[in-house]
N, C-alpha and C positions, 0 to 999 in steps of 0.2 A: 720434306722430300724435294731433291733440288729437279727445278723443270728444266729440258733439256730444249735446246735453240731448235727450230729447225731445219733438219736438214735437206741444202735444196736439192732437186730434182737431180741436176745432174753432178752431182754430187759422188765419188761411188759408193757403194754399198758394199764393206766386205766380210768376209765371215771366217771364223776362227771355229774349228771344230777339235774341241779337244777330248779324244780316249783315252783314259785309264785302262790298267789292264786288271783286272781282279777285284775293283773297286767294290765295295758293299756300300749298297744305298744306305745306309743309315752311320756310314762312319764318317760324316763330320759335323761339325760344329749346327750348323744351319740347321741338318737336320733332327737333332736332338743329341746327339752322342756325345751322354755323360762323362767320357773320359779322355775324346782324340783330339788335337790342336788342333783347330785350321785356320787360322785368321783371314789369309787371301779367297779362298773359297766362300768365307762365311761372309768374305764382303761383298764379292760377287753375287753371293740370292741376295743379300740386303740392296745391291742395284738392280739387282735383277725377279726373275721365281725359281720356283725348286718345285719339280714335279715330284709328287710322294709316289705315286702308282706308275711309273714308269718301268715296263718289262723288256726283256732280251727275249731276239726270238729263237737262242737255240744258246748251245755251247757245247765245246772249248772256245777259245778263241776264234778258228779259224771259218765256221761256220756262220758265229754270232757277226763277224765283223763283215764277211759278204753281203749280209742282209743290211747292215746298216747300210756299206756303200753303194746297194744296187737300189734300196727300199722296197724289199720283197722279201716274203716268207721262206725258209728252209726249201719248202715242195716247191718255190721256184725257179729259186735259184740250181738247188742240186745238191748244192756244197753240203755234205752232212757230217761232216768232220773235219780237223785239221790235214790239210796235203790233199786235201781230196778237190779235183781242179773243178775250176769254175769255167761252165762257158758261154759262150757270146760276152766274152768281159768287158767290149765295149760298153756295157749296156752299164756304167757304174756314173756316178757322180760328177769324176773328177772330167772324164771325157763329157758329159754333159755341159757341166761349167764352160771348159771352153770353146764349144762347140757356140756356146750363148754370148761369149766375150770376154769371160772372168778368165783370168791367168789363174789356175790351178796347180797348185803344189802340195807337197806332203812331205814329212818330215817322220824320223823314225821306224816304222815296221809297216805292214800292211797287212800281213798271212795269208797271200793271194800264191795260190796254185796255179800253174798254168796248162791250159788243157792241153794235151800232149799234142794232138790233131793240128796245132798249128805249129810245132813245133819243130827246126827243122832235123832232118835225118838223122844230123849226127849230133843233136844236143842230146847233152844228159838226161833233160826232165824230161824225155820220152819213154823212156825205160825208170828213173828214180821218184821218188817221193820227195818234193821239194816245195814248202811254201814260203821262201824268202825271195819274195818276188813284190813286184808294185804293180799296181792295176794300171791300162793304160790311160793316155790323158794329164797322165800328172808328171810335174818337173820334180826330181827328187830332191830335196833339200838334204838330208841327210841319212844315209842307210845305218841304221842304229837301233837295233832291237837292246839287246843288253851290254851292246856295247860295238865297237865298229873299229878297225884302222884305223881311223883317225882320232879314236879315243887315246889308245896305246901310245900311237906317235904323240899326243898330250901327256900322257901321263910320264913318256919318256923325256921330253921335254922339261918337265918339271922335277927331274932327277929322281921318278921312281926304280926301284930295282928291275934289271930286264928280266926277274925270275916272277914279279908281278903282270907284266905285260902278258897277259895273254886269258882266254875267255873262263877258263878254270879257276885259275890262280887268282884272277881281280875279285872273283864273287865268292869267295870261300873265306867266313869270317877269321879275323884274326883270333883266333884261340892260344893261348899262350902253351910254352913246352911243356908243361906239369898237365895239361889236357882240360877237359870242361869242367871236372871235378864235380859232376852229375848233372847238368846243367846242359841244355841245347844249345846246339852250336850259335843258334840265333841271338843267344843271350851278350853276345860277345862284339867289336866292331867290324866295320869292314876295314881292310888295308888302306883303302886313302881316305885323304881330309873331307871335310864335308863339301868344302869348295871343289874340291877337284873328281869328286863324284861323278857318274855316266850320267845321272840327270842332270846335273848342273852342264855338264859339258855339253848336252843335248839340247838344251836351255839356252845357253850360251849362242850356239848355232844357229838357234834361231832365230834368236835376236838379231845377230848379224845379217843373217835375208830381210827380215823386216826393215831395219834401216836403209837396204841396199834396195827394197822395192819399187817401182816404177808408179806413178799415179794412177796408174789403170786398173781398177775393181779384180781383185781378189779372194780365192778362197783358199784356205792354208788347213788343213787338215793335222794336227800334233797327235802321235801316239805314243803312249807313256809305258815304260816295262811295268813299271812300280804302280801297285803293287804287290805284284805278281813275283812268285818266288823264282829263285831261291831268297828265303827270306835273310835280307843283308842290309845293312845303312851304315852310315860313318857314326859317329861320334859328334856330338851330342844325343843322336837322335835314337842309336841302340837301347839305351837307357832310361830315357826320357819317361818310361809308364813301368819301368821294372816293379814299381811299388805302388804305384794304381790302382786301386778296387775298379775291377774288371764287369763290365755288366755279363749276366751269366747268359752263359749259350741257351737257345731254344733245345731243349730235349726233356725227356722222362726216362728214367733206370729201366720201365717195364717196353722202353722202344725196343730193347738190346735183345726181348724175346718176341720179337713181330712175326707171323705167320705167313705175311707176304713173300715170296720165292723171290719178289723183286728186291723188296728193301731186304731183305738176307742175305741177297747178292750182292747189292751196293753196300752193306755193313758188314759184309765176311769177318773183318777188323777193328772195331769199332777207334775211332780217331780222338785223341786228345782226352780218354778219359782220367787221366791223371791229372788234378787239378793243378801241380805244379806245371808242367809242358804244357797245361791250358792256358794258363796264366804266361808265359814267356812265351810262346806262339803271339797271343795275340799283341801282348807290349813290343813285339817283333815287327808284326803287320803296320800297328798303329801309327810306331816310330819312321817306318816307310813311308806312310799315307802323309804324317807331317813335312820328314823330308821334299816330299813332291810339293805339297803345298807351299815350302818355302820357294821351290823354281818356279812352283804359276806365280809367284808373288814378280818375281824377277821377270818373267814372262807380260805379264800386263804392265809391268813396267814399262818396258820396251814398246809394249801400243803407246802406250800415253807420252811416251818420248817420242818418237817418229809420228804424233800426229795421229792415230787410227783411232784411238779409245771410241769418239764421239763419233764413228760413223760403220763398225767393226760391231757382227751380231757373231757374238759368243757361246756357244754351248758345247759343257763340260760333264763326259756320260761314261760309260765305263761299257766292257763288251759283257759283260756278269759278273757277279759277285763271287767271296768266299765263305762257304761255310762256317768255317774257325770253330766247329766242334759244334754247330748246328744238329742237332738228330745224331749225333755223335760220328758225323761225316768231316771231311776238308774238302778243300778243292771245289769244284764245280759240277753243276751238269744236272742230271735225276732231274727233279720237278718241284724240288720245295721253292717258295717265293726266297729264303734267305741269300740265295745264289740265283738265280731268274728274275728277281727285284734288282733295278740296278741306278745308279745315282739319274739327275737330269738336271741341270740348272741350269737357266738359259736367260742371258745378259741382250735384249735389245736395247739397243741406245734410241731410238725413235721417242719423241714426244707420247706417240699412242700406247706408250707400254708404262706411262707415268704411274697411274693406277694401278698397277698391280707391283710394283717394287716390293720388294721384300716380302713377297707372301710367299704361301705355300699352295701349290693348288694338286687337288686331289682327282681328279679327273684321268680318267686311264688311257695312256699312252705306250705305243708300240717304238721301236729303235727303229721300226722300219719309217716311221711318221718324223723323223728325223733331218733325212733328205729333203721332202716335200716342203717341211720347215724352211729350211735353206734360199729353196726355190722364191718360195713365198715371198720370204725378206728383199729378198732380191728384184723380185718383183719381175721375174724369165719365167719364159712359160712353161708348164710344167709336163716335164716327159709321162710318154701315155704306159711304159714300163712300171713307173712306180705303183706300189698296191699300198702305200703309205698315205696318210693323209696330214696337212699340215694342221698343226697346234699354236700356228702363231696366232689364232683368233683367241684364245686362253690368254696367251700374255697379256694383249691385247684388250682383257676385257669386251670382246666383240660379242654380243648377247646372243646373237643368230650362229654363233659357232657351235656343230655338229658335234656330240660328246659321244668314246666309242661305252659302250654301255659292254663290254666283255676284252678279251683278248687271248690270245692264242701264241704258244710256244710248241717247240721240238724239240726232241730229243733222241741221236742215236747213239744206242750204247752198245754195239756188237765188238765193241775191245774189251767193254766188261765179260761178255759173255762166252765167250770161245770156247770156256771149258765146259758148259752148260750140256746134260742131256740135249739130243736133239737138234742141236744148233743150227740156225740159219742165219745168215746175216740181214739180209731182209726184211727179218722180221724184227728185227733189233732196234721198234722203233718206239719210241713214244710220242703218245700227242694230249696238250692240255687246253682245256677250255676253262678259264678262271674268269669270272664275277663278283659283284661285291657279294653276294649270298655264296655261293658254290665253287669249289673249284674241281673240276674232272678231270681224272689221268685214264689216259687207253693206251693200251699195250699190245703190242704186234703180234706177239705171240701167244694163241690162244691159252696157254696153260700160268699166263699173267693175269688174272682177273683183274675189272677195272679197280679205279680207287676214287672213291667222294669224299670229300670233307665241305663239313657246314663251316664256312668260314665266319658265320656272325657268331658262331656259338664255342667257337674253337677255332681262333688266328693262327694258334702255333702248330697246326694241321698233325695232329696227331690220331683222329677216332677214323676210322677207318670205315664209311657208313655205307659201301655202295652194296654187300652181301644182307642189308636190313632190306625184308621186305616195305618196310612204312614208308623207301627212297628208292622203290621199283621205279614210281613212275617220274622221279626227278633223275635216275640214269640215264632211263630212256632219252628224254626230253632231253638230256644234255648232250646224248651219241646223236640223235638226229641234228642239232645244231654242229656241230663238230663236225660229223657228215658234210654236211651244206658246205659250210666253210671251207674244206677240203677242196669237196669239187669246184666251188667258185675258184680258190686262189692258186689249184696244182700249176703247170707249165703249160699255156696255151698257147705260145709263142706264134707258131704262123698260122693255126688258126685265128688270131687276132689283125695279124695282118691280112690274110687272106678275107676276113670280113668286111674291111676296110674298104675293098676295089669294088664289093659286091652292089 
């Protein structure tokens, strides 16, 4: 294990925060995934560790990733869905960072709403639904969700057809004129080379700020589409698992007659149960996941060429997972850990982080402990907003480090629901309490009863225990903690300030 010099005091300390979008904790290399490539990532935990119990506190996107940049739970930020604004957005990161000194930047997407209220008269997102926006505090590096202007003007450049240039047409695989010949679209490649790709160009871009950066302590925030659909990669990478024995999704035949209103709502359709479109879905996903890995490969290149590698704290997390025919679901959101479980590896270059290289550590960790992390490294004091706590004492080996012994996600599903007797929006909520014994789901709406699963006894949460009387009083006991939690962590905003003067 090589020791690293150390590094002195004034020195800076910068940090590299990279998201995936859709990522599942268990698709790469490091962490056991019998089938997906990732050589750059799997080198990264072998410098670094790989949190195995690491949760999102909510999802789609646009929720999960407010919480990371504010390091606060759903009930306090607000955001409980995609487009839905965020307020006090000062209150994020990237304005922290340089409030402290660090030059803050971001690159790629962010899915930040803006709350109407400051917006002026005649903007559109007072009246529209708009989350293509950046939080304030950060310099944009590059505006690139699945693709941007200045992808197109590359791609133009490089003598593609102007009938590809545009956000449809680039993501819609090439399928040949005779059609898929039963085969998902996914099966086939995307229109450009693998070099010339929106990651690679995004990657590209990146790089280019980092050699152009100034000596002054940094924090760069990367967010990645992939691998988040529409599910698409160039060539080699469509292919790459087409004939891969596939590890099998978590589910049972008798899930498909579940008596839950909930999971009958969320399964209307049941997803991917055709073994064939199970099988090229996932060799779809995977060949993405590698793609990506080859641009962080590129991407860490670029630290260790400009000089950052040896003084640059790394971590590589995703906003949730995908199902890929979990419980015979896609997508995201609900409650199971397949999609709520989400990657974490996190690369300190410090001396103190010697010991733990390469391990794996099992300790339970929130997205919102993320932030605090950052802070930590950095060694700036830590804003009194954040309900996150850091984990760098884990990397660290630090013995006196606080372990969270439970954790807590959200969930609002009122787009599933609309057509539901009764409907309110309001109630459209979910909230879970998971441990390593138990995990608990509560439901907004009284006519959802709750949901317990013994997770020592049953990981892939299928038994449904909380209507057994013999786990009366372990529901209880989990709604009163749940309870608690609530109340401590809702929105206390000025009464926290207002206690402050007292």
């Amino acid at each position: 294990m090589d020791k690293r010099e150390v590094i002195p005091a004034d020195e800076p300390k910068n940090i590299l925060l990279i998201i995936a979008d859709q990522f599942r904790h268990d698709a790469f290399g490091a962490a056991g995934h019998p089938v997906v490539q990732t050589p750059n990532l799997d080198a990264l935990a072998g410098d670094g560790v790989v949190f195995t119990n690491c949760f999102a506190q909510s999802a789609p996107c646009g929720p999960s990733r407010m919480s990371i940049y504010t390091g606060r739970y759903m009930c306090s930020t607000r955001s409980v869905n995609n487009m839905t604004p965020l307020e006090r957005a000062d209150d994020n990161i990237g304005m922290y960072f340089r409030e402290r000194g660090h030059h803050a930047a971001i690159s790629g997407y962010n899915d930040y709403a803006v709350d109407p209220a400051i917006c002026a008269p005649d903007d559109p997102r007072r009246t529209r639904l708009d989350y293509d926006n950046f939080l304030p505090g950060f310099e944009v590096v590059l505006d690139h969700e699945h693709d941007s202007r200045e992808y197109f003007d590359y791609l133009r450049s490089k003598g593609y057809p102007e009938a590809y240039c545009n956000h449809y047409a680039i993501h819609e695989p090439n399928v040949p004129p005779e059609g898929t010949g039963g085969h998902l679209p996914c099966a086939f490649p995307a229109k450009y080379r693998a070099e010339d790709s929106e990651c690679r160009f995004h990657t590209s871009r990146v790089a280019e700020y980092l050699a152009a950066r100034p000596s002054a302590p940094w924090f760069l925030s990367v967010n990645y589409i992939k691998p988040h659909g529409p599910l698409i990669c160039a060539a080699p990478y469509h292919a790459m698992y087409a004939s891969a024995p596939m590890p099998p999704p978590t589910r049972r035949p008798d899930e498909l007659a579940d008596p839950h209103p909930y999971v009958r709502m969320a399964r209307r359709t049941p997803s991917l149960a055709d073994e064939r479109e199970l099988h090229e879905y996932q060799a779809a996903y995977f060949g993405m996941i590698t793609e990506l890995d080859a641009c962080l490969g590129q991407l860490f290149d670029s630290l260790k060429k400009n000089g950052y590698w040896d003084n640059t704290l790394i971590v590589f997390t995703s906003d949730h997972g995908d199902y890929l025919g979990d419980h015979y679901l896609l997508d995201k959101g609900h409650f199971y850990d397949g999609t709520m479980r989400v990657p974490c590896i996190v690369r300190d270059p410090s001396p103190e982080a010697d010991s733990t290289r390469g391990t794996r550590i099992g300790a339970f960790v929130e997205s919102i402990d993320i932030a605090p992390t950052l802070f930590d490294y950095a060694g700036l004091p830590m804003p009194d907003r954040f309900q996150g706590h850091s984990f760098l004492g884990h990397v660290r080996h630090a013995p006196d480090t606080p372990a969270r012994t439970e954790i807590h996600y959200e969930f609002d599903f009122r787009v599933l629901a609309r057509d539901l007797p009764g409907f309110d929006p309001d109630e459209c909520l979910i909230w879970v309490l998971r441990d390593g014994a138990f995990k608990y789901v509560q439901f907004g709406r009284a006519d959802f009863p709750p949901i317990l699963f013994d997770l020592r006894h049953d990981p892939g949460e299928f038994d449904n225990l909380a209507g057994d009387p013999r786990h009366a009083a372990t529901v209880a006991a989990y709604a009163q903690r749940m309870l608690r939690w609530r109340m401590k962590n809702e929105d206390q905003r000025m009464e926290r300030w207002a206690y402050s003067y007292r």
